[in-house]
N, C-alpha and C positions, 0 to 999 in steps of 0.2 A: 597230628594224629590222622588226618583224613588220607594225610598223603600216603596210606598203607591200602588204599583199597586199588584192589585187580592187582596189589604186586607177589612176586615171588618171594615164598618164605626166604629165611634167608641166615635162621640158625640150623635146618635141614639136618634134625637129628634123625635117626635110625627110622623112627616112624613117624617119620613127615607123612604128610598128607600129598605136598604138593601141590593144592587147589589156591587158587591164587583168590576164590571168592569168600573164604575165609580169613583171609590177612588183617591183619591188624596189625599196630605199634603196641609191641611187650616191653612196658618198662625192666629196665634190669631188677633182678633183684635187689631191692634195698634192701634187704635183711645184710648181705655183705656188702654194700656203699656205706649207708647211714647206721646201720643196727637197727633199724624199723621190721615189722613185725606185718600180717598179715592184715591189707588194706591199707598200708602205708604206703605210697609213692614216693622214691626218691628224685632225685633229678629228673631231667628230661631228657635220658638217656635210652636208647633201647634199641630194640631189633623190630623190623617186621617178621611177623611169624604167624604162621597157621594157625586155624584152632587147636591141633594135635600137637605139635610143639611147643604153643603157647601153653595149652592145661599142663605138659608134664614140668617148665621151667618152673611154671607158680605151684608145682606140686597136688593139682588137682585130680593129678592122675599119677596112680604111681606105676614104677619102674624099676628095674632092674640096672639099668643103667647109669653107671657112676656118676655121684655129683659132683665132684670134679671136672672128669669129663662133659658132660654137659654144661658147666658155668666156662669151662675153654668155648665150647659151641658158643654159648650165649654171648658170649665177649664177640668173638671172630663175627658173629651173625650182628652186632651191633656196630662194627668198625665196617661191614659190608656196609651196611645200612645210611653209616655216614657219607661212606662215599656216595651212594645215590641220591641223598639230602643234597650233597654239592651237587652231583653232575643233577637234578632239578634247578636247581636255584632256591630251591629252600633253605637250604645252610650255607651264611654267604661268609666266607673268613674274610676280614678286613686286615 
């Protein structure tokens, strides 16, 4: 989780922010992983993502913009994510 501070969002919806001092690790939605519901954490799965990004994924802010479309974003901005996990050395594949 820490490893998300000062980086680049990196699900970069339509109104990112872009500030990298708001970053944090957005767990995926588990409502479509597990069927968990709001305050549920599924896996350790996720994206770093802005504040702005991050409120509109967990629906704290809404939007115009399709949910679909945006769980594509939240996937691609998590499979980024991983890769930065590896190239850290945070995510070690054996």
């Amino acid at each position: 989780m820490n490893s998300a501070r000062g980086e680049e969002c990196q699900i970069r919806l339509p109104d990112c922010c872009h500030d990298p001092e708001t970053t944090v690790f957005a767990h995926l939605s588990s409502k479509r992983i597990i069927g968990g519901g709001m305050g549920t954490k599924g896996k350790p799965l996720g994206s770093y993502a802005c504040h702005r990004c991050h409120d509109l994924i967990d629906g704290r802010v809404k939007s115009d913009i399709d949910p679909e479309w945006m769980w594509q974003r939240e996937l691609e901005g998590c499979v980024r994510t991983i890769a930065l996990l590896i190239d850290k050395g945070i995510l070690v594949i054996v």
